[in-house]
C-alpha positions as CSV (number, residue, x, y, z in Angstrom):
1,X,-23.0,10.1,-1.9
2,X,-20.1,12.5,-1.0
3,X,-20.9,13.6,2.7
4,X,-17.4,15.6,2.8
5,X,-14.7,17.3,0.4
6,X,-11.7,19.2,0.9
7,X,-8.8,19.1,-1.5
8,X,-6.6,20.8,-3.5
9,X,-2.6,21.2,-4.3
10,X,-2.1,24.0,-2.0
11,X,-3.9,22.4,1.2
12,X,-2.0,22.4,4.4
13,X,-5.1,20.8,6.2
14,X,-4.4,20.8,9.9
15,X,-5.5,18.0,12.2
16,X,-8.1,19.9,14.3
17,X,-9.6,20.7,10.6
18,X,-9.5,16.7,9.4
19,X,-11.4,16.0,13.0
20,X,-14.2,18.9,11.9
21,X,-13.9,17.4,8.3
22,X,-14.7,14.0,10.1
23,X,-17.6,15.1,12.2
24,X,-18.9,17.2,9.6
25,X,-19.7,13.9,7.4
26,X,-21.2,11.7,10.7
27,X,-23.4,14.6,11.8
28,X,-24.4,14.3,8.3
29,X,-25.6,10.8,8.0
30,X,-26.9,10.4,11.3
31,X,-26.9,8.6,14.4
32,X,-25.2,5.4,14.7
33,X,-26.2,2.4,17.4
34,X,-22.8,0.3,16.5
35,X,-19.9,1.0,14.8
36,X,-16.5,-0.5,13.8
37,X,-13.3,1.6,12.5
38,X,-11.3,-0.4,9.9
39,X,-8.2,1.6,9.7
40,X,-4.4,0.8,7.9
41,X,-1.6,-0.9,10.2
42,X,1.8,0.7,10.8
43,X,2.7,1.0,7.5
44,X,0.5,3.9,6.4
45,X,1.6,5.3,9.6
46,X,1.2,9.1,7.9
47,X,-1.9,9.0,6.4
48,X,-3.6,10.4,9.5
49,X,-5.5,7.6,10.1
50,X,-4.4,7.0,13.1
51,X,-5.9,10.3,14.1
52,X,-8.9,9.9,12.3
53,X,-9.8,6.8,14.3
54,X,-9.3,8.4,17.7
55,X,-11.3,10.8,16.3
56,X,-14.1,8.6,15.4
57,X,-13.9,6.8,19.2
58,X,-13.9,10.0,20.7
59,X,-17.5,11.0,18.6
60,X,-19.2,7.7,19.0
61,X,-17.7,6.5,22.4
62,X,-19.0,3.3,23.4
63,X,-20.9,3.0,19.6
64,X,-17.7,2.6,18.6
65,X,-17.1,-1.4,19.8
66,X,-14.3,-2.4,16.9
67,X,-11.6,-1.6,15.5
68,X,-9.8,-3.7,13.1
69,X,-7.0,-3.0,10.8
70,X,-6.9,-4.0,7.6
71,X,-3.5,-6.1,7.7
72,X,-4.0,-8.4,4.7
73,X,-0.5,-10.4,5.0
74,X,0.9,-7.9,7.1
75,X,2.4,-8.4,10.5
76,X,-0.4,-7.7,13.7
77,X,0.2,-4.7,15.1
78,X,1.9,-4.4,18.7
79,X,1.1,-2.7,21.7
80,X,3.5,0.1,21.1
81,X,2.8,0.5,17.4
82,X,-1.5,1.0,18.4
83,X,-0.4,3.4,20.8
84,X,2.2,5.4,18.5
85,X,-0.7,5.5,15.3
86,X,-3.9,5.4,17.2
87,X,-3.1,7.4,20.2
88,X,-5.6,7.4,23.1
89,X,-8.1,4.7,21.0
90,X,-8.6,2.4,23.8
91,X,-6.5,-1.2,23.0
92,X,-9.0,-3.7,24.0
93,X,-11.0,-2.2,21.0
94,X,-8.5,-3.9,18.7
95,X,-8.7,-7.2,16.7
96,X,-6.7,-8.9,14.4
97,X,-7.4,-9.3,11.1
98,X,-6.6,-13.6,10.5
99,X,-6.2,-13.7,6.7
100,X,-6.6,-17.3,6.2
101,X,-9.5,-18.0,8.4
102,X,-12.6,-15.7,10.1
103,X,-13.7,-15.0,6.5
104,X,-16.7,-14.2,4.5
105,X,-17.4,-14.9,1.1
106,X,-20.4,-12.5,-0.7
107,X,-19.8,-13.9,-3.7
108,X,-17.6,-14.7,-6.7
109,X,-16.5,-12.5,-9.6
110,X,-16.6,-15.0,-12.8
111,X,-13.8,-15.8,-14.3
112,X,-15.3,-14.4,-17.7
113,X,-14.6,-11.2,-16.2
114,X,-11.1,-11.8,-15.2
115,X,-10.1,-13.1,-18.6
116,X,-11.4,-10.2,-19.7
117,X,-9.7,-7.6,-17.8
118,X,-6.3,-9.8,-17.8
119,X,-7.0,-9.4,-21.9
120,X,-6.3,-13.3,-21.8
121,X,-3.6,-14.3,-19.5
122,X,-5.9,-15.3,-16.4
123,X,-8.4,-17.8,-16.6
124,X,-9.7,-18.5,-13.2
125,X,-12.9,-16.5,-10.7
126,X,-11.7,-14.2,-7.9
127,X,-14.0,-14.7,-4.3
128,X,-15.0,-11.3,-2.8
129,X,-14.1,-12.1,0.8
130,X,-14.4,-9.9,4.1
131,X,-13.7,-10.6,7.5
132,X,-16.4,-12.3,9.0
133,X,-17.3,-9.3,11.5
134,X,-18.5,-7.0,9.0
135,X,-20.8,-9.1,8.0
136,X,-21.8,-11.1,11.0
137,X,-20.7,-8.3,14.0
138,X,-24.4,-6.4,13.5
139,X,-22.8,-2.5,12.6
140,X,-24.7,-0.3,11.1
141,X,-21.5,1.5,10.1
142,X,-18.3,0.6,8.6
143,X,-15.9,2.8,9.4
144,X,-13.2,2.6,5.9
145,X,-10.0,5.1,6.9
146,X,-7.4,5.1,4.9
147,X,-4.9,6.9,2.3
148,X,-5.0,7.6,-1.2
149,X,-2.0,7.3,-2.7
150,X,-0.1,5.4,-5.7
151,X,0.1,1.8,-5.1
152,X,2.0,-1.0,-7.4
153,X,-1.0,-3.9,-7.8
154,X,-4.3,-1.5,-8.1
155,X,-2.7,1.8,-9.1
156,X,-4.1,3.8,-6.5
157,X,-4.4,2.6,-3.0
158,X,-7.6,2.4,-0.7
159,X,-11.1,2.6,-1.0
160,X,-12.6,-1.0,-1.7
161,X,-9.1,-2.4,-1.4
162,X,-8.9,-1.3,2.1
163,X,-12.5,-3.8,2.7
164,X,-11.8,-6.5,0.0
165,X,-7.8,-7.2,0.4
166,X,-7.4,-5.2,3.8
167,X,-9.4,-7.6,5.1
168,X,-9.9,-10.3,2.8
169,X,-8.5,-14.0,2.5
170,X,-6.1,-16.1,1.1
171,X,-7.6,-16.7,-2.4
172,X,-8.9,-13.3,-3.1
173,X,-5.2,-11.6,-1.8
174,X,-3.4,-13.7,-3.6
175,X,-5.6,-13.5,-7.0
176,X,-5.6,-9.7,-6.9
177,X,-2.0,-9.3,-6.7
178,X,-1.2,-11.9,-9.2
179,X,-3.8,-10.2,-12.0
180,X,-1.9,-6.5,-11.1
181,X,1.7,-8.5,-11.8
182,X,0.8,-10.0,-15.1
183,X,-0.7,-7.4,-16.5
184,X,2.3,-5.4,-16.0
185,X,3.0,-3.1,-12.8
186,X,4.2,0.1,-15.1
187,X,0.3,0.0,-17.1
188,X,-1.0,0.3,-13.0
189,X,0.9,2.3,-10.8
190,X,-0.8,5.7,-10.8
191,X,-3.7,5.0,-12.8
192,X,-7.6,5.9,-10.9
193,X,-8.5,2.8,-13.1
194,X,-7.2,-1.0,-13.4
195,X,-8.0,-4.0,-13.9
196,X,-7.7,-4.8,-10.6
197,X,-9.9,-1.6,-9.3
198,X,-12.4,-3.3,-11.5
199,X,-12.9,-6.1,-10.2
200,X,-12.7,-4.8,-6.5
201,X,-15.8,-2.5,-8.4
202,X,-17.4,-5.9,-9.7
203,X,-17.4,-6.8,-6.1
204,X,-18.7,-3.6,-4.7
205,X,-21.3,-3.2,-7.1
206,X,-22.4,-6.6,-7.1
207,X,-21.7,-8.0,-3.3
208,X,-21.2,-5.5,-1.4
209,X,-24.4,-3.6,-0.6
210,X,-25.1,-5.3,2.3
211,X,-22.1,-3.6,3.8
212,X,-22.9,0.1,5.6
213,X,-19.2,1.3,4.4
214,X,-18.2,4.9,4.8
215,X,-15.4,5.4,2.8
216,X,-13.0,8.2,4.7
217,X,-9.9,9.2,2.6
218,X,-6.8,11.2,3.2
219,X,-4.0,12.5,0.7
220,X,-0.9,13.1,2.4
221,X,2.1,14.9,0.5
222,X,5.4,15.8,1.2
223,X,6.6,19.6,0.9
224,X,10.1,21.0,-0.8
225,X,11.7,20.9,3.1
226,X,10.5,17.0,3.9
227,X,7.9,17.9,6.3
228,X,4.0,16.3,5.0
229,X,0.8,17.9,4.8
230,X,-2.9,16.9,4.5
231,X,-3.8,17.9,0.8
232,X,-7.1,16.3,0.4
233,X,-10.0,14.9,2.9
234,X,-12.8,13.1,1.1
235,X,-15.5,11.4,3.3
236,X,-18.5,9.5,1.2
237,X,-20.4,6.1,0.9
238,X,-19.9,5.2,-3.0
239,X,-17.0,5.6,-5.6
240,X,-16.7,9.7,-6.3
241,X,-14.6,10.4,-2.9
242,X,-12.1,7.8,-4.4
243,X,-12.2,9.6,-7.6
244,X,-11.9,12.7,-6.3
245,X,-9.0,11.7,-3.9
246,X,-7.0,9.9,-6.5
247,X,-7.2,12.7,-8.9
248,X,-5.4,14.6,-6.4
249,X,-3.2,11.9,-5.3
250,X,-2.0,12.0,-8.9
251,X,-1.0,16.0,-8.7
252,X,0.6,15.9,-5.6
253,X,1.7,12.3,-5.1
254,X,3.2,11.9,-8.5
255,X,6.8,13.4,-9.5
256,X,7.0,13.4,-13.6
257,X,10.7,13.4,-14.8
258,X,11.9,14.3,-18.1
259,X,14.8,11.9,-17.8
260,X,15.9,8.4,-16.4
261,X,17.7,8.3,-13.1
262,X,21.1,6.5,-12.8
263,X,21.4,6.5,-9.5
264,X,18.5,6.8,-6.7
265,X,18.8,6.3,-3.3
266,X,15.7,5.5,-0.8
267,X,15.7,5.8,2.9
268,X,13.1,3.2,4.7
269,X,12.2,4.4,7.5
270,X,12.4,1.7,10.4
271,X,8.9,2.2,12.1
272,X,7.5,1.2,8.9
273,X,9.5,-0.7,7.0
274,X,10.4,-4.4,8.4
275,X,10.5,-6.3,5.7
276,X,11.4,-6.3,1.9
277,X,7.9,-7.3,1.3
278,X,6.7,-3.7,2.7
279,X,10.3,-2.0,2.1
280,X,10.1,-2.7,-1.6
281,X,7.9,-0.1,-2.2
282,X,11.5,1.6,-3.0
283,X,11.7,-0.5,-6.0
284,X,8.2,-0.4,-7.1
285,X,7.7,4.0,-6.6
286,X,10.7,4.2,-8.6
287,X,11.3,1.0,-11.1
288,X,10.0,3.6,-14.0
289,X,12.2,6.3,-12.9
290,X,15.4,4.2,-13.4
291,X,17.5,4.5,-16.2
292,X,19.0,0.9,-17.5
293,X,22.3,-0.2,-16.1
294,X,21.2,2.4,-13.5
295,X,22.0,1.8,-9.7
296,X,18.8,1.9,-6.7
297,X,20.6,1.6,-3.1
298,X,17.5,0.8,-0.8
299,X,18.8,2.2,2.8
300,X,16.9,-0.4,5.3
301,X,17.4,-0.1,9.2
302,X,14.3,-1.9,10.0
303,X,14.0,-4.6,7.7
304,X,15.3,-7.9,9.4
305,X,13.0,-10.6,7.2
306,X,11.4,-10.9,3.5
307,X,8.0,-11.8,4.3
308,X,5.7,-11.1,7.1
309,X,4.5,-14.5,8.1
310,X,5.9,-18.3,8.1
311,X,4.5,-19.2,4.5
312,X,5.6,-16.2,2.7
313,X,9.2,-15.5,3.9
314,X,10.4,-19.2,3.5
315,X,8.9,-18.7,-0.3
316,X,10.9,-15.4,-0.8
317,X,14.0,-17.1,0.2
318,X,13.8,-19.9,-2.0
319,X,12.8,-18.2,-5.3
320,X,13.8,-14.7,-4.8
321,X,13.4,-11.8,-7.1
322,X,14.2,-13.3,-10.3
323,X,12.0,-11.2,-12.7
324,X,8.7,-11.9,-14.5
325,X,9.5,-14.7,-17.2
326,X,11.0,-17.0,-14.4
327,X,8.4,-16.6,-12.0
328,X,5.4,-17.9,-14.0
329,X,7.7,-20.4,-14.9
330,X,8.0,-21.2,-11.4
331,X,4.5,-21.0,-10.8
332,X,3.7,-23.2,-13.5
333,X,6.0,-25.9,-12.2
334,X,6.2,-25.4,-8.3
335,X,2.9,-26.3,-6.6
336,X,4.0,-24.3,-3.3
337,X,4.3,-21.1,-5.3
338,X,1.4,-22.0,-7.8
339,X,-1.1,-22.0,-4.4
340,X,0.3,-18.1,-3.3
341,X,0.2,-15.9,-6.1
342,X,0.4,-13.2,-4.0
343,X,3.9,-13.7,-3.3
344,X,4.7,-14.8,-7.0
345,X,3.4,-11.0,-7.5
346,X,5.6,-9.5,-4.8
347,X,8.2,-12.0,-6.7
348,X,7.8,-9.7,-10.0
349,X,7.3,-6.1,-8.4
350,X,10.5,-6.7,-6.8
351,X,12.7,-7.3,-9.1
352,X,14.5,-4.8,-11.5
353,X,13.5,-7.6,-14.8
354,X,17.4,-7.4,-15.4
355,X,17.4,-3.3,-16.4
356,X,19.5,-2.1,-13.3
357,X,21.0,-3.5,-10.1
358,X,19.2,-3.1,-6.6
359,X,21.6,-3.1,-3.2
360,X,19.7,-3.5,-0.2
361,X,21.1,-2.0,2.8
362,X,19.6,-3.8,5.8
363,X,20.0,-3.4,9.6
364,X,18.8,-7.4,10.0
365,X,19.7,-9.6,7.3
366,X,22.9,-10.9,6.0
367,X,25.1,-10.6,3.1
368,X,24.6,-14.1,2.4
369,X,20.2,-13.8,2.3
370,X,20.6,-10.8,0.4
371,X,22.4,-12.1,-2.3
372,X,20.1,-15.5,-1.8
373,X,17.0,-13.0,-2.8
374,X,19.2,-11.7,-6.1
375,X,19.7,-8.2,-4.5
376,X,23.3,-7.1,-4.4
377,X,24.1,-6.1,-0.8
378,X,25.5,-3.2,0.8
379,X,27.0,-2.7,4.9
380,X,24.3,-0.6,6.3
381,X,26.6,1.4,8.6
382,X,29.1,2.4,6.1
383,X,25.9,3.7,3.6
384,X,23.8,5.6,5.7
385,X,27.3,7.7,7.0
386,X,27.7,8.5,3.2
387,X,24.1,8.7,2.8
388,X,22.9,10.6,5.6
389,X,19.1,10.4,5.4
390,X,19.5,13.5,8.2
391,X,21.5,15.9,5.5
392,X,20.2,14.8,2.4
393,X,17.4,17.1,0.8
394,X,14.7,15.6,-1.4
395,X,15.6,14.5,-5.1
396,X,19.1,16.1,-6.5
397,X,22.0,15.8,-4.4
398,X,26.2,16.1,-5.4
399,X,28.3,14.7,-2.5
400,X,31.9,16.6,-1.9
401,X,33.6,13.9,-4.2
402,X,30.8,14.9,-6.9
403,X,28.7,12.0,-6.9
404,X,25.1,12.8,-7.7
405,X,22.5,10.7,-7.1
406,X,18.3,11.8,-6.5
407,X,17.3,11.3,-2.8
408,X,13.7,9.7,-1.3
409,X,12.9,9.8,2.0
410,X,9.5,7.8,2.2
411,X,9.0,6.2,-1.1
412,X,5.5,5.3,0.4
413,X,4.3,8.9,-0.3
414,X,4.6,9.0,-3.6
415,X,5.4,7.6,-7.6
416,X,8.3,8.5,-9.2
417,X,8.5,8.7,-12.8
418,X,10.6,9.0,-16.3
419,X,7.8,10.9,-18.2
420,X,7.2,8.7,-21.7
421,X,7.0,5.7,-19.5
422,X,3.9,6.6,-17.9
423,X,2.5,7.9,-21.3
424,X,3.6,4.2,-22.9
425,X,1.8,2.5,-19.9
C-alpha cells in the first residue's frame, strides 16, 4: 500500500515538507509499540535520510529503540559522521550492522531461479539473509529510509536492497553482486527491473512477510547551479513506492547524451568517498558515457584505501581491475577470490574492460598502489589546481588553454549516458 506520494521533475520539496510527508504516512498506519530505523551510512549522505530518521525519533521517541544502518561491506560509521547525517538522533540508539555474523536466514531462492535470470551463466541458490534484529528484536515496524537513485549491480538503488544486502551477509552480498557483474553492468544500471531486483523480489515475496517493513524513499537531484533538491518522497509497505520513485529517478537522475565523452572529469567528495570501492561510482555513473581511447580523471581527496575492510582491500591489491574475462578466470582458479564474489564484482565494475584509461587522483594512496590496481595515476595537488571542483560548472567546460572536458561533481547522484548504449542494453 502506498501510505505517501510526492513527486515530480519540478519538485523543490523542502525539509519541513519531507518531515510532514513522513508523519503524514505514520499517522496513517497507526500507532507503533517498537520501532527500529534502518537508514544508509555516510555514503548516501544527501539522500535526506539523515533527516528523515531524526525525524522518525523525534515522532516515536522512546518507540523508537534502534537504529541500524544498512552498511553491507561498508565501513561503521563514526561518532562525527552519526552526528553530521543523523543530527540530534541520540547515539546510543546506534548499532552496527556485522556482515559476516548476527544474521538471519528466511530462506533460500533456488538456484533454478538464478540460472534463469543469469540466462545460464550462474548455477548456484542465493540465501535471503537479514540481520538478526529484525527478526528476533520484537518491532512491529521496520523503519526502511533510503534513496532511489541509479545503482551499478541492481539498476536502481534501495527498496529491498536496503533490507536484503544493506543488511545481509556474506553469501547473499557477495552472490548479488556477482549475478549484476556477469550479466553485464551496462544491461543494469538505470533499469526499474533486473535480475538482480528479481530475486531481492523472490525474497520479498516469498520470505519476507514476516517483516513489518515500511519502505520510505527519497529522490534527490542536482539543479543547473550544483545545489540538490528533493524531487520525489514515496512512503509505502509493498513494491509501487519503488516503482514510483525509480520512475522518477530515471527523469531526473539520468543525463542522456547524444555522443561519447573523451574526456570526463569527476570530483569525489571526501566525506563520502574513502575508498575506490565507494569512489568508483565515477567509473561505474559514467563507463557508458565514455567514448573509447577516451580519458576519466577520478579527483579523490578522501580515498586512502581500496576496500573497506581487512578481507576485501588485500584482494583489491592483489588482483586489481583487470576487466571481466580475467576476473572469472581468476575466480575460477583462485580459491580466495572464488569465496568473495562480491569483490570479483567490484573487480569488473571497476575497470574500463580496456576501452579508455582511468587516472585516479587520490589524497592517500601512492603512485606505486595505483598503478598496482591498473589505474594510471595522477598527483592530486597539481589536478585539483587545474581542475578546480570550486570553479568548474556541471558538464561542459573549456579551460584558458582550450581544453574541454565534461565536469561531475557527485557522480553518486546520478547516471550518465551515450544515448544508443542504454537503448543496446
Amino acid at each position: 500500500m502506498l501510505y505517501y506520494q510526492r513527486g515530480g521533475v519540478n519538485e523543490n520539496i523542502s525539509n519541513e515538507e519531507l518531515i510532514e510527508g513522513l508523519y503524514e504516512a505514520l499517522d496513517r498506519i497507526g500507532p507503533r509499540r517498537r520501532v527500529i530505523a534502518v537508514p544508509p551510512d555516510i555514503t548516501r549522505f544527501h539522500s535526506r535520510a539523515g533527516i528523515l530518521t531524526e525525524g522518525a525519533w523525534r515522532y516515536y521517541g522512546a518507540g523508537l529503540t534502534d537504529v541500524l544502518p544498512a552498511l553491507g561491506t561498508h565501513t561503521p560509521m563514526t561518532a562525527e559522521e552519526i552526528s553530521a547525517m543523523y543530527g540530534n538522533t541520540p547515539q546510543e540508539l546506534f548499532r552496527v550492522h556485522d556482515w559476516q555474523n548476527e544474521l538471519v536466514t528466511l530462506g533460500r531462492v533456488p538456484s533454478s531461479v538464478i540460472r534463469e535470470l543469469s540466462e545460464g551463466r550462474l548455477d548456484f541458490d542465493w540465501p535471503a539473509q537479514v540481520n538478526g534484529r529484525l527478526v528476533n528484536g520484537g518491532y512491529d515496524l521496520i523503519l526502511s529510509i533510503g534513496q532511489v537513485v541509479p545503482h551499478e549491480v541492481i539498476g536502481m538503488a534501495n527498496h529491498n536492497k536496503n533490507i536484503f544486502v544493506g543488511t545481509g551477509g556474506t553469501e547473499g552480498i557477495n552472490k548479488s553482486h556477482f549475478l549484476g557483474a556477469v550479466y553485464n553492468m551496462e544491461r543494469i544500471m538505470g533499469r526499474i527491473d533486473s535480475p538482480v531486483r528479481s530475486v531481492l523480489n523472490y525474497a520479498s515475496e516469498h520470505f519476507g512477510a514476516g517483516l513489518p517493513v515500511l519502505y520510505v524513499l527519497t529522490v534527490v537531484a542536482q539543479e543547473d547551479d550544483g545545489s540538490l533538491s528533493v524531487k520525489g518522497l514515496y512512503i509505502g509497505d509493498g513494491f509501487e513506492c519503488y516503482h514510483r520513485a525509480a520512475a522518477l529517478a530515471q527523469e531526473v537522475n539520468m543525463t542522456a547524451l547524444d555522443e561519447p565523452l573523451d574526456r570526463v572529469v569527476v570530483y569525489l567528495d571526501p566525506r563520502e568517498f574513502r575508498s575506490t570501492w565507494l569512489g568508483n561510482k565515477a567509473i561505474y555513473r559514467t563507463r557508458m558515457a565514455l567514448a573509447d581511447g577516451g580519458e576519466l580523471i577520478v579527483l579523490a581527496p578522501g580515498v586512502k584505501e581500496f576496500g573497506e575492510n581487512r578481507t576485501i582491500d588485500p584482494l583489491i591489491r592483489k588482483y586489481g581491475y583487470i576487466g571481466t574475462e580475467r576476473v572469472l578466470q581468476a575466480v575460477r582458479e583462485n580459491r580466495d577470490l572464488a569465496d568473495n564474489l562480491g569483490t570479483a564484482a567490484h573487480l569488473i565494475h571497476g575497470s574500463s574492460e580496456g576501452r579508455f584509461s582511468i587516472r585516479y587522483c587520490p589524497g592517500g594512496l601512492s603512485r606505486e598502489e595505483v598503478q598496482g590496481v591498473n589505474f594510471q595515476y595522477g598527483e592530486l595537488g597539481p589536478m585539483m589546481e587545474r581542475y578546480d571542483p570550486e570553479r568548474l560548472r556541471e558538464g561542459w567546460n573549456r579551460l584558458p588553454d582550450g581544453e574541454e572536458f565534461y565536469f561531475i561533481k557527485n557522480p553518486g547522484l546520478g547516471l550518465w549516458y551515450e544515448k544508443s548504449k542504454f537503448e543496446e542494453g
